[in-house]
CHARMM-style PDB file with segment names, atoms N, HN, CA, C and O in Angstrom:
ATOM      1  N   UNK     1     133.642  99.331   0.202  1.00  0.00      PROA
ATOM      2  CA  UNK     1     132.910  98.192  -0.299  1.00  0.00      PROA
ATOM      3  C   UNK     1     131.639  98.034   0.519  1.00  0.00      PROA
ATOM      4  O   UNK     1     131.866  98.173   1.721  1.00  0.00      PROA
ATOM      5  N   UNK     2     130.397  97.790   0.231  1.00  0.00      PROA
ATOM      6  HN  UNK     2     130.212  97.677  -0.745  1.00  0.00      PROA
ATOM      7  CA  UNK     2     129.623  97.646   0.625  1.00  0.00      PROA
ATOM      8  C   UNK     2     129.006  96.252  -0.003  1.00  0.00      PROA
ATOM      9  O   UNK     2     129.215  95.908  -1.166  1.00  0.00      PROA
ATOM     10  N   UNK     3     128.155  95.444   1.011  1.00  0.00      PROA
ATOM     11  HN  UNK     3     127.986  95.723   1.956  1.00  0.00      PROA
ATOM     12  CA  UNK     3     127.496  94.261   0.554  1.00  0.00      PROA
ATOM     13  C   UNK     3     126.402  93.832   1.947  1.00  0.00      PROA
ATOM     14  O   UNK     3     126.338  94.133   3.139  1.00  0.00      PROA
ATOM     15  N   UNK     4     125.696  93.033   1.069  1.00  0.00      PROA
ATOM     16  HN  UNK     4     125.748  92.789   0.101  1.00  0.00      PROA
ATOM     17  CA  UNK     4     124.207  92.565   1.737  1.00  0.00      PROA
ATOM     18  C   UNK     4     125.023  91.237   2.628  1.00  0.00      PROA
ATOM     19  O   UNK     4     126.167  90.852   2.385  1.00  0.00      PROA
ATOM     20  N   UNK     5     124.119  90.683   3.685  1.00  0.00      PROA
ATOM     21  HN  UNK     5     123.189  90.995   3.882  1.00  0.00      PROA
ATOM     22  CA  UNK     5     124.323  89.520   4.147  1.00  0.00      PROA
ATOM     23  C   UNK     5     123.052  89.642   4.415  1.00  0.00      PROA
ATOM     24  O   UNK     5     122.269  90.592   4.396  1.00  0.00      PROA
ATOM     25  N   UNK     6     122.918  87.874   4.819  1.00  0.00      PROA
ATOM     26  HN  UNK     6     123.554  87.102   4.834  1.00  0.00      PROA
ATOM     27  CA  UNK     6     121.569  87.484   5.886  1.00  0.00      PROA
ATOM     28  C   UNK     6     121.831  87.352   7.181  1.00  0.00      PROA
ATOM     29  O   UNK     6     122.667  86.483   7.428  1.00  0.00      PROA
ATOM     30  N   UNK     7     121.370  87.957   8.135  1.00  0.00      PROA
ATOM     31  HN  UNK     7     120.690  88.663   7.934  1.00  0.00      PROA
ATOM     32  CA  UNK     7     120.795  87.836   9.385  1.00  0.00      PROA
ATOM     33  C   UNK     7     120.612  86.758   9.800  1.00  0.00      PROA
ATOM     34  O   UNK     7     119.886  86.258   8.941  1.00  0.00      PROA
ATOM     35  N   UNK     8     120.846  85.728  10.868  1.00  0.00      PROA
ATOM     36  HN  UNK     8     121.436  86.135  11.565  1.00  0.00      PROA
ATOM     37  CA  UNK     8     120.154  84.546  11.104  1.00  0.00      PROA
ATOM     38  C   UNK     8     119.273  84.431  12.511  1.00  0.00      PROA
ATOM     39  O   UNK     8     119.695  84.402  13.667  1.00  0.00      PROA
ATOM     40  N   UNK     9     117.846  84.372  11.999  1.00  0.00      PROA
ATOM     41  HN  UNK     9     117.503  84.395  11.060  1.00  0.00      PROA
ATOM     42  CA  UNK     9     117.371  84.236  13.645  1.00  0.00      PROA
ATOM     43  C   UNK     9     116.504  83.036  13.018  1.00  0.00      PROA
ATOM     44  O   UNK     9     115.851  82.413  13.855  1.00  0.00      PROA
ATOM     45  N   UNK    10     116.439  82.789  12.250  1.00  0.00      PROA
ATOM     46  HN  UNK    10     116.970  83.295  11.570  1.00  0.00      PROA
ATOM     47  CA  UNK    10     115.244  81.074  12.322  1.00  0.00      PROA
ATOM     48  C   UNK    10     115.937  80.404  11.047  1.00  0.00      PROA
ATOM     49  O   UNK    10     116.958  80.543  10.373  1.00  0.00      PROA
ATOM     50  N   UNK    11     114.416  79.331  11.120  1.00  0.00      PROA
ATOM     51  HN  UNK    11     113.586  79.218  11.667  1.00  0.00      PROA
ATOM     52  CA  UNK    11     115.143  78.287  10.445  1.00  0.00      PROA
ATOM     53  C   UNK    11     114.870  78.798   8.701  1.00  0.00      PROA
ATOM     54  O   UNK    11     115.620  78.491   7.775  1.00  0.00      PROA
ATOM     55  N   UNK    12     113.871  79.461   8.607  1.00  0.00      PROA
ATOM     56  HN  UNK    12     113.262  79.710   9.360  1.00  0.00      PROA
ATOM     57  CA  UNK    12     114.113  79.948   6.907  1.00  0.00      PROA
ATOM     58  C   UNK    12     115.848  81.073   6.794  1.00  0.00      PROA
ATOM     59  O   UNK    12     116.699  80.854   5.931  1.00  0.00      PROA
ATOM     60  N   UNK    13     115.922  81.711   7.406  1.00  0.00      PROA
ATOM     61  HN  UNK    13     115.231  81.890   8.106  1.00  0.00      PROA
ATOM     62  CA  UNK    13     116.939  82.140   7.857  1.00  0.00      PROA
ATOM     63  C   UNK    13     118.225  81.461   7.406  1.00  0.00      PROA
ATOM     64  O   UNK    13     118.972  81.890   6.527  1.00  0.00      PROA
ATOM     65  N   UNK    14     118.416  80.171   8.230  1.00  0.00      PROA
ATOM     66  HN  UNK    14     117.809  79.823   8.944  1.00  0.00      PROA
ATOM     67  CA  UNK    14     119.637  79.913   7.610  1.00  0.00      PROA
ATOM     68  C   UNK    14     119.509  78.978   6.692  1.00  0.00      PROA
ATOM     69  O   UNK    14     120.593  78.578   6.267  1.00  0.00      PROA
ATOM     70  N   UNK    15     118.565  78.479   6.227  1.00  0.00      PROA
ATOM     71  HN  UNK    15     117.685  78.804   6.572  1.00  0.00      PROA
ATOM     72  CA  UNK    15     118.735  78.177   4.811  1.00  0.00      PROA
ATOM     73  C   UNK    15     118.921  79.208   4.172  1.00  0.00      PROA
ATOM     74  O   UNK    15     120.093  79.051   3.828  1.00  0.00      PROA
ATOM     75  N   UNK    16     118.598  80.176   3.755  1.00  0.00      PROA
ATOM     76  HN  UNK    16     117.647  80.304   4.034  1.00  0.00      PROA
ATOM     77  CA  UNK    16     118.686  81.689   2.955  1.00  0.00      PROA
ATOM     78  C   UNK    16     120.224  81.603   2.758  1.00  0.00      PROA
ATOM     79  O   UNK    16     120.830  81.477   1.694  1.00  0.00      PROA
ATOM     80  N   UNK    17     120.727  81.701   4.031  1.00  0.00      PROA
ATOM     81  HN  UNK    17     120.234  81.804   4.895  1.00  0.00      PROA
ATOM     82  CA  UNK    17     122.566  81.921   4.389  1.00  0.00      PROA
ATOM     83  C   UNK    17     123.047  80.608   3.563  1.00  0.00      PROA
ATOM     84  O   UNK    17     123.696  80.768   2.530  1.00  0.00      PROA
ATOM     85  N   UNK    18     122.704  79.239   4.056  1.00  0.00      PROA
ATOM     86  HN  UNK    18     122.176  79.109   4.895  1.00  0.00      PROA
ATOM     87  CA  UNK    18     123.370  78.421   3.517  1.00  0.00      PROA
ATOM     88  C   UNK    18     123.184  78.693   2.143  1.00  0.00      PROA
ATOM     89  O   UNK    18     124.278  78.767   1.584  1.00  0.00      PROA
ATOM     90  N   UNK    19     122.137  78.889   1.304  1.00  0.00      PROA
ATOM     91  HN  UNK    19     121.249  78.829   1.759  1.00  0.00      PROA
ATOM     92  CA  UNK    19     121.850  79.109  -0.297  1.00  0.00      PROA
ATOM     93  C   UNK    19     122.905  79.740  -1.169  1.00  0.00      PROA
ATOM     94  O   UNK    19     123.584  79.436  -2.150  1.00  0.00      PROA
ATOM     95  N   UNK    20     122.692  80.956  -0.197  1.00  0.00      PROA
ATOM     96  HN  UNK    20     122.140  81.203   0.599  1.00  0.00      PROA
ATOM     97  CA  UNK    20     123.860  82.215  -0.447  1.00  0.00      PROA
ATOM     98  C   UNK    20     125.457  81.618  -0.455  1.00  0.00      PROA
ATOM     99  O   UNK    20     126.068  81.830  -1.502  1.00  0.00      PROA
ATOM    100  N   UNK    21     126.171  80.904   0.600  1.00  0.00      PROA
ATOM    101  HN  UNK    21     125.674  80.731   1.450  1.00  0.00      PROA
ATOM    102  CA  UNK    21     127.386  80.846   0.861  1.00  0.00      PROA
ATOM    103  C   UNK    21     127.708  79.495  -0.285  1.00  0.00      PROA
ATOM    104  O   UNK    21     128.765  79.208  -0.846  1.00  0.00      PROA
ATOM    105  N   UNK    22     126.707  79.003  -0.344  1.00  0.00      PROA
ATOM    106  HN  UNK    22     125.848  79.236   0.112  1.00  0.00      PROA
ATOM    107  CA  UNK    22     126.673  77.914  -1.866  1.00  0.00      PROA
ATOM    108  C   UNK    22     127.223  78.518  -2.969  1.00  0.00      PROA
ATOM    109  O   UNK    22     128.381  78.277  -3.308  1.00  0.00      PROA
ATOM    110  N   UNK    23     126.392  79.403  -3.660  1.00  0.00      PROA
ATOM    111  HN  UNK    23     125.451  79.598  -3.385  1.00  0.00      PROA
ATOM    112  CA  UNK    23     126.280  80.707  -4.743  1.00  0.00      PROA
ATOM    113  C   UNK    23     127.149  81.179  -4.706  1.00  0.00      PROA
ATOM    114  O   UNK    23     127.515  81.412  -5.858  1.00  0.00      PROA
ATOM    115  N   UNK    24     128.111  81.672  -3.701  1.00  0.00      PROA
ATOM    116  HN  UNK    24     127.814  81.482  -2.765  1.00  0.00      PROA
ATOM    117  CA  UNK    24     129.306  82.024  -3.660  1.00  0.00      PROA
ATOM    118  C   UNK    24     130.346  81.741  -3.676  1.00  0.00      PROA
ATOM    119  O   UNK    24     131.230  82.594  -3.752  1.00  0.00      PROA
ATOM    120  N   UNK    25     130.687  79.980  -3.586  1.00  0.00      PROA
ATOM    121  HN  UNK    25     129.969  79.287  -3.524  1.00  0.00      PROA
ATOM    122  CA  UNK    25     131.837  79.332  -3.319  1.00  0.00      PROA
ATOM    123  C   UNK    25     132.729  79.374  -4.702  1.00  0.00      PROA
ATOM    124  O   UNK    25     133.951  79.248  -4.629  1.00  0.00      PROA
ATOM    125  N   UNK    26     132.125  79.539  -5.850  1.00  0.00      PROA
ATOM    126  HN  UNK    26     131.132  79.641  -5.909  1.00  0.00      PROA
ATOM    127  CA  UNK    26     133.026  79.507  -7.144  1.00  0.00      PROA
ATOM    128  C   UNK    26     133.084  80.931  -7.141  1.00  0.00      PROA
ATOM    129  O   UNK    26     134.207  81.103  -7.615  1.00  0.00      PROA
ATOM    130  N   UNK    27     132.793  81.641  -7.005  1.00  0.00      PROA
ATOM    131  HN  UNK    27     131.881  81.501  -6.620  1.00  0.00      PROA
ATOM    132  CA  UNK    27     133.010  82.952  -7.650  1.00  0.00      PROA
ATOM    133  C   UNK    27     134.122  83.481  -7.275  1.00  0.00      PROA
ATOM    134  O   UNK    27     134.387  83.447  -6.074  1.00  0.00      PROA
ATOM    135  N   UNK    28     135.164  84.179  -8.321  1.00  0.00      PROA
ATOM    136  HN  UNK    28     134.948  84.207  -9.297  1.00  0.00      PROA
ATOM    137  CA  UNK    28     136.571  84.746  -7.830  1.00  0.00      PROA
ATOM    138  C   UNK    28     136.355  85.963  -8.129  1.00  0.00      PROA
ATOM    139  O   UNK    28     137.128  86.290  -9.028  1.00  0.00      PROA
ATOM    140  N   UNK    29     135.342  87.220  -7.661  1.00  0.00      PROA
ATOM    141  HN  UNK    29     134.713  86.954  -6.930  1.00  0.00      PROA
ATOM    142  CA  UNK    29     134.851  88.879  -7.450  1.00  0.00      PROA
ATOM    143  C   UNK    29     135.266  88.524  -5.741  1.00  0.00      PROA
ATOM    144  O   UNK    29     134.947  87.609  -4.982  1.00  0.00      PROA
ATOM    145  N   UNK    30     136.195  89.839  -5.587  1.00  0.00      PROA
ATOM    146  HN  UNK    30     136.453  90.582  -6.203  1.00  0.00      PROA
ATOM    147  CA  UNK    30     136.579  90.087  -4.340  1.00  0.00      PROA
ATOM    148  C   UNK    30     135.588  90.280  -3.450  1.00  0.00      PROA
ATOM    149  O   UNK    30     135.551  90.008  -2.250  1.00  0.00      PROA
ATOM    150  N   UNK    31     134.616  90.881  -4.304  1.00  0.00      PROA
ATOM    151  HN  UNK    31     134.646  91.102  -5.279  1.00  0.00      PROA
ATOM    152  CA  UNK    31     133.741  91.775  -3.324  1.00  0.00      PROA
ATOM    153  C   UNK    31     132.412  89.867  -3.191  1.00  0.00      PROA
ATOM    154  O   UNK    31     131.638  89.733  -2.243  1.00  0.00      PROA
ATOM    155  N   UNK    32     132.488  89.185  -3.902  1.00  0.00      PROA
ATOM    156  HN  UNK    32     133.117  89.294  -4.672  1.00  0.00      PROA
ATOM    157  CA  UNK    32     131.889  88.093  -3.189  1.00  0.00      PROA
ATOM    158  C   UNK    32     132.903  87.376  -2.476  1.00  0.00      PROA
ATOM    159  O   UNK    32     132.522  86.637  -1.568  1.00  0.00      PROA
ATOM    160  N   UNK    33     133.681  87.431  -2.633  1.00  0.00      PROA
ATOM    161  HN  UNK    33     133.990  88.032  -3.371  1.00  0.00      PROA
ATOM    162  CA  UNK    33     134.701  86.498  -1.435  1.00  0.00      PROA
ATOM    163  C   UNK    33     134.445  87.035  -0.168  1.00  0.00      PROA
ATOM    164  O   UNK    33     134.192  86.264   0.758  1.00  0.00      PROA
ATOM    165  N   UNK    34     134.477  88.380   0.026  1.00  0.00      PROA
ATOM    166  HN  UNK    34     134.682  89.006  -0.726  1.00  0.00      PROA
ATOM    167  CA  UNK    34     134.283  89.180   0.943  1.00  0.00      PROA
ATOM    168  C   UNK    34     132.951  88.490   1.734  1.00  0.00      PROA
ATOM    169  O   UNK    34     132.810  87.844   2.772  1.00  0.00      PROA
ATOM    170  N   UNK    35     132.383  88.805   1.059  1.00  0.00      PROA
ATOM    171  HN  UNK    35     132.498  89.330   0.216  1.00  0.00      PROA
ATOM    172  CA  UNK    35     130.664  88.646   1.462  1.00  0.00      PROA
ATOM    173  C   UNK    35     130.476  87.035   1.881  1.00  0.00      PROA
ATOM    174  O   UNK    35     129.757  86.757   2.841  1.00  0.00      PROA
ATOM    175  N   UNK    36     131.273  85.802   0.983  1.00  0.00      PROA
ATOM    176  HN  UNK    36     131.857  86.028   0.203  1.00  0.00      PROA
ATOM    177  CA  UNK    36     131.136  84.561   1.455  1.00  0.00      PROA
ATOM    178  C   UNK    36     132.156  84.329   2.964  1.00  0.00      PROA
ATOM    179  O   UNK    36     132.120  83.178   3.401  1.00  0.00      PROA
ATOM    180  N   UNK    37     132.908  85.194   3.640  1.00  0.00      PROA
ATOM    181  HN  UNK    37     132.937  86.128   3.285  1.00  0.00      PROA
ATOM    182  CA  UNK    37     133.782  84.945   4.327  1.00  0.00      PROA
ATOM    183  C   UNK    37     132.718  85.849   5.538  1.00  0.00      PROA
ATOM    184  O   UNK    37     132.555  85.476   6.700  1.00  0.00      PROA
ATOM    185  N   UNK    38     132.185  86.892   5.012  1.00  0.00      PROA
ATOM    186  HN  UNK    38     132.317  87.195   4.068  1.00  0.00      PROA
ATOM    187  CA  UNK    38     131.171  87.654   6.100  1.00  0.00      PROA
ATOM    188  C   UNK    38     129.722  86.434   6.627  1.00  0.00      PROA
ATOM    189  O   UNK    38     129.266  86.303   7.763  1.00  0.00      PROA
ATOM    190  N   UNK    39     129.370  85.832   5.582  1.00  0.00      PROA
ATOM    191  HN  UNK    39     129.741  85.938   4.659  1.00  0.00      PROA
ATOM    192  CA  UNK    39     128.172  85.126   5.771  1.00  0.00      PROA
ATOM    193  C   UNK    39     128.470  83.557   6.154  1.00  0.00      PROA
ATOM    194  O   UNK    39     127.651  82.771   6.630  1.00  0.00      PROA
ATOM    195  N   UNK    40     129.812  83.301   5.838  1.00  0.00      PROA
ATOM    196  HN  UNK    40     130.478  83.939   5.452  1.00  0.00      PROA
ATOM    197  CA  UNK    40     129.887  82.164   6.235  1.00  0.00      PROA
ATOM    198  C   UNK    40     130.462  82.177   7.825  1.00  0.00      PROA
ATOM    199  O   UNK    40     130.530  81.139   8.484  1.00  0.00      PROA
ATOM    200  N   UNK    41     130.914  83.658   8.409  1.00  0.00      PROA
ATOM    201  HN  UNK    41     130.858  84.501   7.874  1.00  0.00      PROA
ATOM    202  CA  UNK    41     131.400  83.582   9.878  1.00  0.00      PROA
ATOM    203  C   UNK    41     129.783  83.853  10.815  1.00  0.00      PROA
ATOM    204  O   UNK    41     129.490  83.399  11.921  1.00  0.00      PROA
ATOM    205  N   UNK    42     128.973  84.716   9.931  1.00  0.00      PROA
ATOM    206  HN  UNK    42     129.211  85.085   9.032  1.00  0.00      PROA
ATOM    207  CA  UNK    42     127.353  84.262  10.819  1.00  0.00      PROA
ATOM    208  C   UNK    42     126.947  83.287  10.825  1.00  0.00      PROA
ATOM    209  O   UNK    42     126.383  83.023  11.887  1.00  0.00      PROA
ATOM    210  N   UNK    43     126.938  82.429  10.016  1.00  0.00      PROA
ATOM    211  HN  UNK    43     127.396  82.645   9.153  1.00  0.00      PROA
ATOM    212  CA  UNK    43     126.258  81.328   9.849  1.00  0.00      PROA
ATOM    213  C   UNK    43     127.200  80.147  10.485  1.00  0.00      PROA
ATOM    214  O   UNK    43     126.592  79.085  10.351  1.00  0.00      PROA
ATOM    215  N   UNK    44     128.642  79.919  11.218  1.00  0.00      PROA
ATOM    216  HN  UNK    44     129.135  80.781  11.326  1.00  0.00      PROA
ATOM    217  CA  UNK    44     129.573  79.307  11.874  1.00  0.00      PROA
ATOM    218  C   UNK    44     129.029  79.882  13.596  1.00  0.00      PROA
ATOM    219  O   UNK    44     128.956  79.226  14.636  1.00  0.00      PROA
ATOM    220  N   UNK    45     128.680  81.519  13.304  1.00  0.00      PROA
ATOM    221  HN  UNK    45     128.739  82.052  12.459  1.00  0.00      PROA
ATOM    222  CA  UNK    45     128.184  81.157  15.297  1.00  0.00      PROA
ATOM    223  C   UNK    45     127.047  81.102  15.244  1.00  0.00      PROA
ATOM    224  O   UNK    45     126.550  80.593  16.249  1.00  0.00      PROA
ATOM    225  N   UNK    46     126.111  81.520  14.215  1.00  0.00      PROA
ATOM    226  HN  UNK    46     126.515  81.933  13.399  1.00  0.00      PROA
ATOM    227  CA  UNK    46     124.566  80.525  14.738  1.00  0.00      PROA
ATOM    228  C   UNK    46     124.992  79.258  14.910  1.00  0.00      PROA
ATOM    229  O   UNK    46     125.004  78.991  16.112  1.00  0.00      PROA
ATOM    230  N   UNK    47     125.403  78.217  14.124  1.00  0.00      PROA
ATOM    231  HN  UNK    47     125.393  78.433  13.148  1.00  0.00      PROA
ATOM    232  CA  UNK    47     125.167  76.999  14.069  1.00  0.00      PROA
ATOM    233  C   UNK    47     125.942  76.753  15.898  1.00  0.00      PROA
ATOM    234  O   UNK    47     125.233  76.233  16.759  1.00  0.00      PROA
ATOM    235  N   UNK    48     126.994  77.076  16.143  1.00  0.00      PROA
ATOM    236  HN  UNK    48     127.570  77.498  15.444  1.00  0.00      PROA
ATOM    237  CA  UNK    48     127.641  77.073  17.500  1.00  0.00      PROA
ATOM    238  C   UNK    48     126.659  77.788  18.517  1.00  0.00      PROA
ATOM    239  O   UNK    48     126.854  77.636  19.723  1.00  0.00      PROA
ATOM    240  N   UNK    49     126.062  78.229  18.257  1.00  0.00      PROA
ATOM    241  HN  UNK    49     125.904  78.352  17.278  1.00  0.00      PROA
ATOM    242  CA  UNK    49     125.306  78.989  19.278  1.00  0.00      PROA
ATOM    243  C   UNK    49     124.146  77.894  19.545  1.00  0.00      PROA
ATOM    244  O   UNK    49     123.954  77.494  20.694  1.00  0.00      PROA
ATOM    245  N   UNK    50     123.127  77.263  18.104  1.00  0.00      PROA
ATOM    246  HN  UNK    50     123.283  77.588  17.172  1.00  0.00      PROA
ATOM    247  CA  UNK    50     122.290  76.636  18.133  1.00  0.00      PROA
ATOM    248  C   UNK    50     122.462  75.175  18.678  1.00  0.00      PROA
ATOM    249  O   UNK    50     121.795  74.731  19.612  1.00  0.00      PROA
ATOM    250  N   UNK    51     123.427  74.472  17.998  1.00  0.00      PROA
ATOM    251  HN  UNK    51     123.969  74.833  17.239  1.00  0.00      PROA
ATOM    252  CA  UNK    51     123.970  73.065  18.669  1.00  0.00      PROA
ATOM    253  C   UNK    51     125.685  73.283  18.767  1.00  0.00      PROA
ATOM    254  O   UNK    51     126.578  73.196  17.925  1.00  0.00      PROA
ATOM    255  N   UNK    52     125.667  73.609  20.222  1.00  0.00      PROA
ATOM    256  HN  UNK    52     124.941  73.680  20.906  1.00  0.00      PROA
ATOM    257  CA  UNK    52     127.252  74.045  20.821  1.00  0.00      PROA
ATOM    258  C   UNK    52     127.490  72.195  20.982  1.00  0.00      PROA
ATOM    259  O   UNK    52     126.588  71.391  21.220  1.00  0.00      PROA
ATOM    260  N   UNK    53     129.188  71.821  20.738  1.00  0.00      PROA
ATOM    261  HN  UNK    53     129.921  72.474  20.544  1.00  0.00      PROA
ATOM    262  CA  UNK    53     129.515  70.413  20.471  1.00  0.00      PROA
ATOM    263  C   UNK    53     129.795  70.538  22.364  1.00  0.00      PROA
ATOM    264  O   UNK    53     130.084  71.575  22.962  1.00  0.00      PROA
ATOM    265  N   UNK    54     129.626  69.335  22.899  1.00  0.00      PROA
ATOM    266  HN  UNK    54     129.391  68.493  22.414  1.00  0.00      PROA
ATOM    267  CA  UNK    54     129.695  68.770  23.904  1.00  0.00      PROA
ATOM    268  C   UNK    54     130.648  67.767  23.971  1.00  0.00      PROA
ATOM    269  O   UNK    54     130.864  67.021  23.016  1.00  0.00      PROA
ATOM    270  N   UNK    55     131.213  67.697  24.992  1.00  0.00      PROA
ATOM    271  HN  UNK    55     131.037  68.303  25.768  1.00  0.00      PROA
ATOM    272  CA  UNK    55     132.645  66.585  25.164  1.00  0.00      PROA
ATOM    273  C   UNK    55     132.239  64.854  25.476  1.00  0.00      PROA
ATOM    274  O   UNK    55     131.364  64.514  26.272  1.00  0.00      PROA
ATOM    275  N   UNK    56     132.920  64.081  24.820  1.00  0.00      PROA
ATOM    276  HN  UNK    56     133.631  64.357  24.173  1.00  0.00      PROA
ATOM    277  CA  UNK    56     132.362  63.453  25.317  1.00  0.00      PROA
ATOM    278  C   UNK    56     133.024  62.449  26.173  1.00  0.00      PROA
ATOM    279  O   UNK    56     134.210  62.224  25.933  1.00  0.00      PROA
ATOM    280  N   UNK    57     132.320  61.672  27.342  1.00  0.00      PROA
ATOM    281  HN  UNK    57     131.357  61.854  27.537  1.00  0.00      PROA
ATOM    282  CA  UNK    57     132.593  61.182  28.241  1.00  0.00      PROA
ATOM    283  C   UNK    57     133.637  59.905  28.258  1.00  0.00      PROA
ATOM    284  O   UNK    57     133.460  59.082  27.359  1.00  0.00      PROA
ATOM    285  N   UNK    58     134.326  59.746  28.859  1.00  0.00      PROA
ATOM    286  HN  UNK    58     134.470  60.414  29.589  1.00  0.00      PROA
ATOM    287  CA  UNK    58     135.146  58.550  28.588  1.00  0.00      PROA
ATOM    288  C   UNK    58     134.435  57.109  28.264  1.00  0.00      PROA
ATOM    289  O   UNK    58     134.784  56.338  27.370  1.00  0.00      PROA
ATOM    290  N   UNK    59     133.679  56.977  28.916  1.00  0.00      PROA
ATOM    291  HN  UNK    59     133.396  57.603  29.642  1.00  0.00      PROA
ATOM    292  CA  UNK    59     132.824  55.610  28.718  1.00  0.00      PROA
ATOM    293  C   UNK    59     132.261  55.781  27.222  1.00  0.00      PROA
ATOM    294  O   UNK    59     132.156  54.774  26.523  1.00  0.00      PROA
ATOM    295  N   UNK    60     131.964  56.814  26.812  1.00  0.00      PROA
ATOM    296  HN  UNK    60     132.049  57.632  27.380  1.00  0.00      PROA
ATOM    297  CA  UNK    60     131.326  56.852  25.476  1.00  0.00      PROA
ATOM    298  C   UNK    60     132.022  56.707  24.756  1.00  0.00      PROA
ATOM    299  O   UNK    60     131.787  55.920  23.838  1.00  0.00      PROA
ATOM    300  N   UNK    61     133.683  57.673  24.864  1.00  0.00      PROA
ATOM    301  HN  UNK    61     133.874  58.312  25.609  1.00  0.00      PROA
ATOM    302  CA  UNK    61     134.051  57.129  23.610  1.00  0.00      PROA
ATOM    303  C   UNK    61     135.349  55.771  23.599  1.00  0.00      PROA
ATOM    304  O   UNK    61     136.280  55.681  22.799  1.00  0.00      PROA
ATOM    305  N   UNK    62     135.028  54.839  24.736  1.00  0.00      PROA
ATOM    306  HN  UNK    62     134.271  54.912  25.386  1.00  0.00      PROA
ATOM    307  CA  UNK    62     135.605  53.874  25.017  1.00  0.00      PROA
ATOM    308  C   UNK    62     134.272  52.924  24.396  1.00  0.00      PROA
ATOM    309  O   UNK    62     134.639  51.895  23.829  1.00  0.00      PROA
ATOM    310  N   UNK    63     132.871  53.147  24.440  1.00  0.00      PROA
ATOM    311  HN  UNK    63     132.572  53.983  24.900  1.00  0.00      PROA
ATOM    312  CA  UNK    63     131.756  52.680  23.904  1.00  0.00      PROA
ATOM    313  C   UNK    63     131.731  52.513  22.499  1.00  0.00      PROA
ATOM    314  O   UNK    63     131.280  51.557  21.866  1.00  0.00      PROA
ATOM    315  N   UNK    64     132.516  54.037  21.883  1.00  0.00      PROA
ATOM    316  HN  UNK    64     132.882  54.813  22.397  1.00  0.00      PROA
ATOM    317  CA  UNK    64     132.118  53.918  20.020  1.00  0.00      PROA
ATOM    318  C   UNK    64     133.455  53.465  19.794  1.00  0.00      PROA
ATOM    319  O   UNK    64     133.668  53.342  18.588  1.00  0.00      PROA
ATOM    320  N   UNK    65     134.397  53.184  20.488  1.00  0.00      PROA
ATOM    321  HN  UNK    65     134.224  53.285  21.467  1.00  0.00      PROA
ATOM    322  CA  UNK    65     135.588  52.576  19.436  1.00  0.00      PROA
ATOM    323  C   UNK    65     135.230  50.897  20.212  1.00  0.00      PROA
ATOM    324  O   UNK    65     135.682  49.959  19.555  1.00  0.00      PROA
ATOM    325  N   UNK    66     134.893  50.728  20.793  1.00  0.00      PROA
ATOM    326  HN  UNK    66     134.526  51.490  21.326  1.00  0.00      PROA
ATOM    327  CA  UNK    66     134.377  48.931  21.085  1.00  0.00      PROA
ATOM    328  C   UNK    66     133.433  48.911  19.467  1.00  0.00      PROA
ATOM    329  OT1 UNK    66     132.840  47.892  19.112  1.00  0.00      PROA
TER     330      UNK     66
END
């Protein structure tokens, strides 16, 4: 099986990816499931790579449930 993905290094970039993994969410062709499960695991560590989640501090979240 062979198939295309996008690359992500900027911000046209992953819009492209997000467009794509859109386009793909109904479709039941193996070979796009394939490809939405390939493009949606690049586009899960850019986004982790770009804004990694941070813990947050006790006072804070003693702050958002006040």
């Amino acid at each position: 099986m062979e198939t295309n993905v996008t690359i992500i290094e900027n911000e046209g970039d992953l819009l492209a990816a997000e467009e794509l993994v859109s386009s793909l969410m109904d479709s039941d062709n193996p070979v796009d499931r394939a490809r939405l499960r390939a493009q949606a695991g690049i586009l899960q560590a850019y986004e982790a790579q770009k804004w990694p989640v941070r813990e947050a501090s006790v006072a804070e979240i003693i702050q958002y449930i006040m």
